[in-house]
C-alpha positions as CSV (number, residue, x, y, z in Angstrom):
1,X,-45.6,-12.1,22.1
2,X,-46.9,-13.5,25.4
3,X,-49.0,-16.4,23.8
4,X,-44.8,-17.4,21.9
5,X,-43.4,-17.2,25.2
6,X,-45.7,-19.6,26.6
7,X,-45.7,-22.2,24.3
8,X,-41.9,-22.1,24.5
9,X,-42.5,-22.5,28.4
10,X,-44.8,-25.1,27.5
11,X,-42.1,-27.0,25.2
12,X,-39.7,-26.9,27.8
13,X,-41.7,-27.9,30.3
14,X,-42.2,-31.1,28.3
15,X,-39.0,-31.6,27.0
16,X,-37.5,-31.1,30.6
17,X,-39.9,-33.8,31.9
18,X,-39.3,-36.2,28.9
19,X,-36.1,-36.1,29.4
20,X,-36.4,-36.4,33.5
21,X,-38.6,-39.4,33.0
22,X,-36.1,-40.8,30.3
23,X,-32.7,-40.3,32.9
24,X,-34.4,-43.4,35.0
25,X,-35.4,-47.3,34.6
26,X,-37.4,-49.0,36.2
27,X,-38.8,-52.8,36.5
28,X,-39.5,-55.8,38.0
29,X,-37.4,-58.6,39.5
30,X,-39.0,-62.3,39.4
31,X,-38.5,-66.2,39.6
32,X,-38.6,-66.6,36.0
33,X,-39.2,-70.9,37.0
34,X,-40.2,-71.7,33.1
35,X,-37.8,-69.3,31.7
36,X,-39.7,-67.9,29.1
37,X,-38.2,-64.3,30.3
38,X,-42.4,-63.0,30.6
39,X,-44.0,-62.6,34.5
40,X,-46.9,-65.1,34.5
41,X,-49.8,-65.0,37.0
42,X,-47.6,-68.2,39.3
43,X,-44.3,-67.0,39.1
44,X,-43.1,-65.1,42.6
45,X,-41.8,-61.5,42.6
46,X,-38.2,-61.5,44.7
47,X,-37.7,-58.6,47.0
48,X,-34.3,-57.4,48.5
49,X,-32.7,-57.9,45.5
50,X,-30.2,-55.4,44.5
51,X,-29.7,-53.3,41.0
52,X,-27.5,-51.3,40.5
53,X,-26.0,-48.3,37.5
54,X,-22.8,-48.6,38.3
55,X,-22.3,-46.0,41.1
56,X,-25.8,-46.2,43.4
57,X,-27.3,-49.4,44.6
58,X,-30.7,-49.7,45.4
59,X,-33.0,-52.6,46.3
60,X,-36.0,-54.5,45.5
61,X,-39.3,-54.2,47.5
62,X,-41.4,-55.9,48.6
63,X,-43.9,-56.2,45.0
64,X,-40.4,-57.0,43.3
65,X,-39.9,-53.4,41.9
66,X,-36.9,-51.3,41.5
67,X,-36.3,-47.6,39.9
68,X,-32.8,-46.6,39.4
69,X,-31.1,-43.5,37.5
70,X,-29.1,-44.1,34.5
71,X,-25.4,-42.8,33.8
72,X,-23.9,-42.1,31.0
73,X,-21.5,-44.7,29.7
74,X,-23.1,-47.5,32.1
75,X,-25.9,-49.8,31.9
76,X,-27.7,-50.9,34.8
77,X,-27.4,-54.5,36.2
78,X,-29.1,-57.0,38.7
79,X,-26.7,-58.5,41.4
80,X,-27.1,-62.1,41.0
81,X,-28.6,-63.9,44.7
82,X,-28.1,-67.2,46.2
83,X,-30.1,-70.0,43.9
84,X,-30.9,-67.8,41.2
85,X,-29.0,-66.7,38.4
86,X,-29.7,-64.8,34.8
87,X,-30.3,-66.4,31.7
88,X,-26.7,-67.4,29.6
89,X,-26.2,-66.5,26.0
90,X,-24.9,-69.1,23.3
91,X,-21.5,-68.9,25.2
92,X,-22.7,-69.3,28.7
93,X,-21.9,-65.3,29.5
94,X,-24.7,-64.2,31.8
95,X,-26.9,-61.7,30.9
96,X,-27.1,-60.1,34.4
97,X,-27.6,-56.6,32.4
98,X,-29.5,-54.4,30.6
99,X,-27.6,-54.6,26.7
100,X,-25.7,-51.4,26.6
101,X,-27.5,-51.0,23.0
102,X,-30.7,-50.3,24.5
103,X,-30.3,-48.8,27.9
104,X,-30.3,-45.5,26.6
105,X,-33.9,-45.2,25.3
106,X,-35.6,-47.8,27.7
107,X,-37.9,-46.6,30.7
108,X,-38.8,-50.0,31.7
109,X,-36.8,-53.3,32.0
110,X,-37.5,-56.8,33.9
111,X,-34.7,-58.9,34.9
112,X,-36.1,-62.6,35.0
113,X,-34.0,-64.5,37.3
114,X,-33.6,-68.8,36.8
115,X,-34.0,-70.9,39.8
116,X,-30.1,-72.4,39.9
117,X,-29.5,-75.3,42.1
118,X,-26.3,-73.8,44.6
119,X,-24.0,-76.0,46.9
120,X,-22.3,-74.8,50.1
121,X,-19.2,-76.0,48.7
122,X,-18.0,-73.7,45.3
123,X,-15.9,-75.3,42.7
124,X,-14.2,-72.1,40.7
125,X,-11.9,-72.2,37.6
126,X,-9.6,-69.5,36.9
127,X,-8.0,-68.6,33.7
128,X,-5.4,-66.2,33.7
129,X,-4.5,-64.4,30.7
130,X,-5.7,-65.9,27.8
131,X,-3.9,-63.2,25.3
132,X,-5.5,-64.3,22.1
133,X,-4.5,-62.4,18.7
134,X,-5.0,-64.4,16.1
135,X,-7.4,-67.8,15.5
136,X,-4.1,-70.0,16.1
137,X,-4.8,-68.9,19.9
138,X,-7.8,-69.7,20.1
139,X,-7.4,-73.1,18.7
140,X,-4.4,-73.5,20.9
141,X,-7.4,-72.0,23.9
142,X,-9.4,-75.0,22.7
143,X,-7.2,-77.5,23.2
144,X,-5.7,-76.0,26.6
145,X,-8.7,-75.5,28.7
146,X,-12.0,-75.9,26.7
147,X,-11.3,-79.6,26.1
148,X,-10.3,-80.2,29.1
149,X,-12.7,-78.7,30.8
150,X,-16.0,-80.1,29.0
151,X,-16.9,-82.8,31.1
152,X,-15.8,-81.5,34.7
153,X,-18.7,-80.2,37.3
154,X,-18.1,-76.7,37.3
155,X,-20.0,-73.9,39.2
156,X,-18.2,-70.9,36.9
157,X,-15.3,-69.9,35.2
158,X,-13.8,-66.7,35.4
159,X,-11.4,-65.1,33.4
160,X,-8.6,-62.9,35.1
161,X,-8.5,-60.3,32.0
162,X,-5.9,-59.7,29.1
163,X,-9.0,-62.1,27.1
164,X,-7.2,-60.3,24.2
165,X,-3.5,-59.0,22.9
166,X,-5.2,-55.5,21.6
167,X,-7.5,-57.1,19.1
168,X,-10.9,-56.6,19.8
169,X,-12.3,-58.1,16.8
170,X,-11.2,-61.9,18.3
171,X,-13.4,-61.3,22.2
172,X,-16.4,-63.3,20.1
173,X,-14.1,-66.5,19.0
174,X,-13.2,-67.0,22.1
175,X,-16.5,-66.0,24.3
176,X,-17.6,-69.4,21.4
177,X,-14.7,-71.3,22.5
178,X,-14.7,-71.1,26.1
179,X,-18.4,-71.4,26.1
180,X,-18.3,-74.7,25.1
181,X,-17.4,-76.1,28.6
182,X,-21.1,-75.6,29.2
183,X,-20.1,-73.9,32.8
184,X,-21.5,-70.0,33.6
185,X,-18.7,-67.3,33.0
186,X,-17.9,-64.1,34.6
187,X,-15.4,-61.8,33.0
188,X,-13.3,-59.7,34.4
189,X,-11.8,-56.9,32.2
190,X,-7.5,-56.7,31.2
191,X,-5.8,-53.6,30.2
192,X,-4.9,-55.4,26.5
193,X,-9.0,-55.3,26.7
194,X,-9.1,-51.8,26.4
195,X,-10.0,-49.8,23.6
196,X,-7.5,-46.7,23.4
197,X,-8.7,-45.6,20.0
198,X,-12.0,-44.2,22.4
199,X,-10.9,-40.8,23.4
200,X,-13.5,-40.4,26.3
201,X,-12.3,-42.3,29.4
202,X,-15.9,-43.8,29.8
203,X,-15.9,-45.5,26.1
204,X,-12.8,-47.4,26.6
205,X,-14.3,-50.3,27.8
206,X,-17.3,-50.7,25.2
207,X,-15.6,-52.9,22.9
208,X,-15.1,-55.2,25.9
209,X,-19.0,-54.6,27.4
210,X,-20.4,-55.0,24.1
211,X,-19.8,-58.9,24.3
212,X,-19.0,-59.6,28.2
213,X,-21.2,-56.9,29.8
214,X,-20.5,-54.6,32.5
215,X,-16.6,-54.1,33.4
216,X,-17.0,-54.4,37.2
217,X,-20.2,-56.0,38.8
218,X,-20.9,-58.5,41.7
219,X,-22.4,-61.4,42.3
220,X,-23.4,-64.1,45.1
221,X,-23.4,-68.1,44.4
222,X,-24.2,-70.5,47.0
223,X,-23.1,-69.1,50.6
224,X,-20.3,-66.4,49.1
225,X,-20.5,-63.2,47.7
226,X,-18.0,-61.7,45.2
227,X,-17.0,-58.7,43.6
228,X,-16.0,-58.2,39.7
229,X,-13.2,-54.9,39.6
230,X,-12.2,-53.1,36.6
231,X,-8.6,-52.0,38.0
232,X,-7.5,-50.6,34.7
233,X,-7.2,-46.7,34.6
234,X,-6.5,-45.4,31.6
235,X,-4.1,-42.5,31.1
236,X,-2.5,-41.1,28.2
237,X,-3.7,-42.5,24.7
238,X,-1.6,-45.9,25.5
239,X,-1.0,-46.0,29.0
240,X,-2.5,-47.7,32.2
241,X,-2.5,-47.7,36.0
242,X,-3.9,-49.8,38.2
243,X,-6.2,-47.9,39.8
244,X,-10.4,-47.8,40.7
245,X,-11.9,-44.6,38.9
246,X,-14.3,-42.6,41.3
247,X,-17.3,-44.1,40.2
248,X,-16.6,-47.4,40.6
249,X,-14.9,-46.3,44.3
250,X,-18.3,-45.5,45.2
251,X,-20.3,-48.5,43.5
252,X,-17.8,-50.4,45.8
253,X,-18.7,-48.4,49.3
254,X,-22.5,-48.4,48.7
255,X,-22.6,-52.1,47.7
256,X,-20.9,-53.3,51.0
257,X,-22.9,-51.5,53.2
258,X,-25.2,-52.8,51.7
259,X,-23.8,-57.0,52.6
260,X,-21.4,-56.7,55.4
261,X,-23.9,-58.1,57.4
262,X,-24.8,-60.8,54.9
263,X,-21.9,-62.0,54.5
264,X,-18.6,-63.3,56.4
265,X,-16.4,-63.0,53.6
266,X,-15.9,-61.6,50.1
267,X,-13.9,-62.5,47.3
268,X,-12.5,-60.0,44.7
269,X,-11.4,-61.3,40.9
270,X,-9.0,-58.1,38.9
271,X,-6.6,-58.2,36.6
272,X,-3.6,-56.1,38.0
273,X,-2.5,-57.8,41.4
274,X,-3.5,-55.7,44.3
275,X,0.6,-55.0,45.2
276,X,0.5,-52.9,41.9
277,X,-1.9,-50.8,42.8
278,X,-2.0,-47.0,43.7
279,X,-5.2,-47.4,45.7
280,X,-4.2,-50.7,47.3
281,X,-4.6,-49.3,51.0
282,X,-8.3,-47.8,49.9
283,X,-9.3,-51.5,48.9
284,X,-7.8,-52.9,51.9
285,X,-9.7,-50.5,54.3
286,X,-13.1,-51.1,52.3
287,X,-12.8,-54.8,52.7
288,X,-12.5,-54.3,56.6
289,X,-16.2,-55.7,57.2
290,X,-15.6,-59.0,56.0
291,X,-13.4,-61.2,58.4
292,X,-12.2,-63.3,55.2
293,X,-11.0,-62.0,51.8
294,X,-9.5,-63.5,49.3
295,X,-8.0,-62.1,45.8
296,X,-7.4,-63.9,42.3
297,X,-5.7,-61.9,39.7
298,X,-3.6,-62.2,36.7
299,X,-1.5,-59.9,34.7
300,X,2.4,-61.0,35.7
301,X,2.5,-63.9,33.5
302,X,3.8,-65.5,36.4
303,X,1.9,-67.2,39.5
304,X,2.2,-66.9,43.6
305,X,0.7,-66.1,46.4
306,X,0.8,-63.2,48.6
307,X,-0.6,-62.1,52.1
308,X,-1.9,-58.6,53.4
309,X,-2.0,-57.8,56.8
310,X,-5.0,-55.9,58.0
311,X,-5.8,-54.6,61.4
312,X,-5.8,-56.6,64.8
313,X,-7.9,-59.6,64.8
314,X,-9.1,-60.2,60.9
315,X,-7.1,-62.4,59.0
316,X,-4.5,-61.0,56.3
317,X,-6.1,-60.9,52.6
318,X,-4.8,-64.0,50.6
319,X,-4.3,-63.0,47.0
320,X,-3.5,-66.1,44.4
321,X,-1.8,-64.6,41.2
322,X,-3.1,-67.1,38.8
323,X,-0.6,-67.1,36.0
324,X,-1.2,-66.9,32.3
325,X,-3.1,-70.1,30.2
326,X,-0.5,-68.5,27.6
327,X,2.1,-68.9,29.4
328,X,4.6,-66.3,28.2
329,X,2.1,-64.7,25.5
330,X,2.2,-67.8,23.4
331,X,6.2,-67.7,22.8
332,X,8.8,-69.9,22.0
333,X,9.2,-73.4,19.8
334,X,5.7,-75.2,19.3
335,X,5.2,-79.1,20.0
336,X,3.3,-81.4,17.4
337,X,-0.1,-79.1,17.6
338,X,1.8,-76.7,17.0
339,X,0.7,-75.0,20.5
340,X,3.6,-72.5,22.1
341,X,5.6,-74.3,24.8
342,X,5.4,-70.7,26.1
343,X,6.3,-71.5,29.9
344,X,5.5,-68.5,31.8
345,X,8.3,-66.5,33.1
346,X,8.7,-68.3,36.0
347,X,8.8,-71.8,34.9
348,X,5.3,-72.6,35.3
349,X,4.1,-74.8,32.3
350,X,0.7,-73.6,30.9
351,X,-2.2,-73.9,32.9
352,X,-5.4,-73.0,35.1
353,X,-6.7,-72.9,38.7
354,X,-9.3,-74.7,40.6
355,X,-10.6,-72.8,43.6
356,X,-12.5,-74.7,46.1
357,X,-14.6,-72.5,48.5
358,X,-16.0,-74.3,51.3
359,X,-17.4,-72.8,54.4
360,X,-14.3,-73.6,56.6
361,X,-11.9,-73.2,54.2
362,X,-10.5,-73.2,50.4
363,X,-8.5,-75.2,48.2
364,X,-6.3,-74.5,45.1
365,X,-5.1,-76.9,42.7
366,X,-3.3,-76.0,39.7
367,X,-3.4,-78.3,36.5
368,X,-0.9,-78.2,34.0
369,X,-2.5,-78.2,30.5
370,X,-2.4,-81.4,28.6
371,X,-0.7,-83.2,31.6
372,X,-1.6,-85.3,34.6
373,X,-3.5,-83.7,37.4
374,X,0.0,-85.1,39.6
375,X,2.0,-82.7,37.4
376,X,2.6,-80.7,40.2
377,X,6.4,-79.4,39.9
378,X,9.5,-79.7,37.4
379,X,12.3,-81.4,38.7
380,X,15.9,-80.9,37.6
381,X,18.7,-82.9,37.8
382,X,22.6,-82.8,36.7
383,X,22.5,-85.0,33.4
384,X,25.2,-85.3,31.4
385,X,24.6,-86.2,27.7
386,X,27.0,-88.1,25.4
387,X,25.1,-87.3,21.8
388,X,23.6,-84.2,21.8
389,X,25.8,-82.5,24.1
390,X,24.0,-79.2,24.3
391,X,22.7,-78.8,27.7
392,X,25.6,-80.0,29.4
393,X,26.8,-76.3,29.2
394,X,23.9,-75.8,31.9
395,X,24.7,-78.3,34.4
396,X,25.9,-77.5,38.1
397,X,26.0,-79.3,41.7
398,X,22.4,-78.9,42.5
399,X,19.0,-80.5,42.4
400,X,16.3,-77.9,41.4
401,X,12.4,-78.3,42.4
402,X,9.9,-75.5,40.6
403,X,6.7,-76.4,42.8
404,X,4.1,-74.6,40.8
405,X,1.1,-74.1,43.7
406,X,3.8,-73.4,46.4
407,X,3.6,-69.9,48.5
408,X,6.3,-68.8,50.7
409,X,5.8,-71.0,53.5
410,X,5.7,-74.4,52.1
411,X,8.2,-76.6,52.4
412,X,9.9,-78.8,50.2
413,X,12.1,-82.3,51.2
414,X,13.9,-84.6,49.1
415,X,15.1,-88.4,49.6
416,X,17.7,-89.9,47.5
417,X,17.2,-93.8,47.3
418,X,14.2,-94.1,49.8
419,X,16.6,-92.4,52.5
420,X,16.4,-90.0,54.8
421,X,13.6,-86.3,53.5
422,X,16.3,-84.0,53.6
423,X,14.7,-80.4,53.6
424,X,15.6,-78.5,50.4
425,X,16.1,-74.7,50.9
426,X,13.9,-72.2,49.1
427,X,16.0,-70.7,46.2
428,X,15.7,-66.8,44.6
429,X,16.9,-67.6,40.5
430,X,15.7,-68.4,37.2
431,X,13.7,-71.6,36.4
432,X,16.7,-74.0,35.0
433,X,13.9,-74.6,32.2
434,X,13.4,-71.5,31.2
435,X,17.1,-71.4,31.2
436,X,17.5,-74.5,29.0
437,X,14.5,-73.3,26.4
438,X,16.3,-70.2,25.5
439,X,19.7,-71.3,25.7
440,X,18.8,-74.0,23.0
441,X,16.8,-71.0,21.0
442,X,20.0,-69.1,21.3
443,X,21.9,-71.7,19.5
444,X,19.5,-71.8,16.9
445,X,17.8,-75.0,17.8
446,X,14.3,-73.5,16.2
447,X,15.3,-71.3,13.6
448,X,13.7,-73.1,11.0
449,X,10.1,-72.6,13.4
450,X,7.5,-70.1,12.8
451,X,7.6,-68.8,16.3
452,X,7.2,-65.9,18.4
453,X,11.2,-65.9,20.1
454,X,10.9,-66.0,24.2
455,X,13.3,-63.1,25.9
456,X,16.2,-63.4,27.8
457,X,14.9,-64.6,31.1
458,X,15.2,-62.1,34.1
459,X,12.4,-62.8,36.4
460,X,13.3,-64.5,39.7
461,X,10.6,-67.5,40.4
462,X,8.9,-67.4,43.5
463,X,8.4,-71.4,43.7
464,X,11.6,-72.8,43.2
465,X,13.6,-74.2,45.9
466,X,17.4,-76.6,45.5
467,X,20.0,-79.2,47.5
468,X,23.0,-80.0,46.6
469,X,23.4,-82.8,44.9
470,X,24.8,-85.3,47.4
471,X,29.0,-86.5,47.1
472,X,28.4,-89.6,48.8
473,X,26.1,-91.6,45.9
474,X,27.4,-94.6,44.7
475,X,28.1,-94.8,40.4
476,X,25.2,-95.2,38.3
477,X,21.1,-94.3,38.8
478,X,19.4,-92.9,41.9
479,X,15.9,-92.3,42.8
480,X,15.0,-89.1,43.7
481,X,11.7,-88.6,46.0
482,X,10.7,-84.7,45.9
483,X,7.4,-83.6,48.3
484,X,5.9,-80.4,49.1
485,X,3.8,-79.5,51.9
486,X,1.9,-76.3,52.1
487,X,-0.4,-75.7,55.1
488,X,-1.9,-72.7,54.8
489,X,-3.2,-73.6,50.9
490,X,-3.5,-77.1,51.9
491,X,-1.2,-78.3,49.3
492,X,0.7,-81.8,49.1
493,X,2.6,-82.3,46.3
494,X,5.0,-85.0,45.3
495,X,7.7,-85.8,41.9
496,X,10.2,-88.1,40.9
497,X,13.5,-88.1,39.0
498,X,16.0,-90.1,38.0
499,X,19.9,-89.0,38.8
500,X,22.8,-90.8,36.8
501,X,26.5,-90.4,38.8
502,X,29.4,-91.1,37.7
């Protein structure tokens, strides 16, 4: 009886230290300079890098080495430093992380690291909402951004979530599409993203990680550091709040005491803006070590800027709402490629942002797909047609400019006939072109389309400013001179129309 009681003291023993030896990984973090992913006798070791699971964050020593405990659900990840970066897939995802398929059973896992050549000055492209359902969107992705993109110097692209509209099967076409600009790209997660068909609250990302990695991360490049979220809470079997789980909370607190000193500013990329939120004042009072933060986020379909005071003597948080590259989820009549007019609900045509992060400040310039990079607002004017008469319906006293970059304090001016800039006074309504597009699908102008019918528009634009037309113009055609001057985002923008009077 004894001698069965300690060989079952014995198993356990083992079993217990198996599995105690199996909860951790551990490795090696190197300059990997002829990427062949193997530590050769000339390559360097890199201490102070971090790794993290998720929740802890622990660094490198001195001989390279880290050891970390594993959590179930999570893999376990390298922070990317300054002038190095992970080997890319096929479709230019870096592979910053342990695959999720093999975490589980591995003890011991190197993360080469490429030497990567890393301005001062940071050139950023951000895609809001891609939506993609079927392989007409990611055609219609193609042309919008991919092609456009190819040839441009590019440090990354990031993705502001909804990379899907609930079908998970389509994340690989368009991880193939995008990654054809040749550029590195960092996804961020979108509650469309989410697999609600996982009942554990821990599994509802996987679909997403199993292609894009980790849901929430960081990462520096060149002199800036930023941080990946996963705002999506999950709740209910359909529903969603933006919200950080616990975990992540405290991946968040460890990593930036880790870099507050490093670093003088941070920048955050989500999918739910921070205003929507339940924890927004938790995030705020986290980011109080860094004098400069700046936010890019999608979700709204729509796309403005907003500012969030903070305490006496740092600078409010600047968060850019970057719109939707489909527009309004791909609606409405389609043009000869048969790509979705789909202006977002706002009046913003289709599009993408560039972020320029310097060390004394950034720029944002917003490019309309398939149009000029001086396609910088939509002007309307009173015109009164004498063939097709439809739109006359629509016409009042005023002249409308949608500026599509604009935040709150811009200004906008207008000169008619080289005169006089008349300032133009900022205007709470609906776009007058999203106002024309579904007034003519009202009247059955694209009935005989295959299309996805827009709504009735509600949502007040946040860029849209008006004058009234003039009385004292002379019959026949004016010029009309429309600018736009932005300080703070270090915008300048300028259009032209033509205006017909009777």
């Amino acid at each position: 009886m004894n001698r069965i009681i300690f060989s079952l003291v014995v198993m356990l023993s083992f079993t217990v230290g198996f599995a105690q030896k199996n909860n951790k990984v551990s490795g090696i973090v190197f300059a990997d300079t002829n990427q062949n992913a193997v530590l050769d006798k000339d390559e360097v070791v890199l201490s102070n890098v971090l790794v993290s699971n998720g929740k802890d964050v622990v660094e490198t020593n001195s001989k390279g080495k880290y050891s970390i405990t594993k959590i179930e659900g999570n893999t376990v990840f390298v922070i990317k430093p300054t002038g190095y970066i992970s080997k890319k897939n096929k479709q230019n995802s870096v592979q910053f992380y342990v695959p999720f398929d093999e975490v589980k059973e591995v003890e011991n896992y190197n993360f080469p690291l490429i030497p990567n050549a890393e301005n001062k000055d940071v050139k950023v492209v951000l895609l809001g909402d891609t939506q993609v359902d079927v392989m007409d969107d990611i055609h219609n992705v193609g042309k919008l951004v991919t092609e456009e993109l190819m040839d441009q110097k590019i440090d990354f692209i990031v993705p502001l979530g909804d990379l899907s509209f609930d079908n998970l099967t389509i994340f690989k076409p368009l991880s193939e599409t995008l990654g054809l600009i040749g550029a590195p790209i960092f996804y961020t997660i979108g509650n469309h993203d989410l697999n609600f068909k996982e009942t554990a609250f821990e599994d509802r990302d996987k679909s997403f990680e199993s292609i894009f990695g980790p849901s929430y991360y960081a990462f520096e490049y060149g002199n800036q550091f930023f941080l990946v979220l996963n705002n999506i809470y999950p709740v209910n079997e359909k529903g969603y709040v933006g919200r950080l789980d616990e975990m992540q909370k405290q991946f968040i607190t460890n990593l930036i005491a880790t870099k507050k000193g490093a670093f003088n500013s941070i920048h955050l990329f989500m999918h739910i803006p921070l205003e929507e939120m339940e924890d927004q004042d938790w995030i705020i009072k986290s980011l109080a070590p860094f004098e400069e933060v700046l936010i890019s986020a999608g979700h709204t379909h729509t796309q403005y800027h907003k500012y969030f005071e903070r305490e006496a003597g740092r600078k409010p948080i600047h968060e850019l709402v970057a719109g939707a590259v489909c527009g309004s989820w791909w609606q409405g009549p389609h043009d000869q490629n048969q790509i979705p007019f789909a202006l977002m609900y706002d009046g913003t045509p289709k599009g993408y942002w560039t972020v320029g992060i310097n060390p004394d400040r950034y720029t944002y310039d917003y490019k309309v797909s398939g149009a000029p990079d001086t396609k910088q607002m939509d002007i309307t004017v009173p015109n009164t047609n004498e063939w097709d008469t439809t739109l006359n319906a629509l016409n009042d006293n005023y002249i409308y400019a949608n500026v599509f970059a604009a935040d709150d304090a811009t200004k906008v001016y207008v000169n008619f006939d080289n005169g006089s800039w008349s300032e133009m006074v900022k205007y709470e309504g609906i776009s007058p072109n999203i106002q024309k597009q579904y007034y003519l699908q009202s009247q059955g102008r694209y009935d005989s389309m295959k299309i996805s019918n827009s709504p009735k528009p509600e949502t007040i634009s946040t860029h849209l400013w008006r004058i009234v037309k003039p009385d004292n113009l002379s019959s026949g055609a004016h010029s009309v001179r429309i600018k736009a001057v932005g300080k703070e985002i270090n915008l300048e923008a300028h259009g032209n129309a033509v205006l017909w009077v009777k």
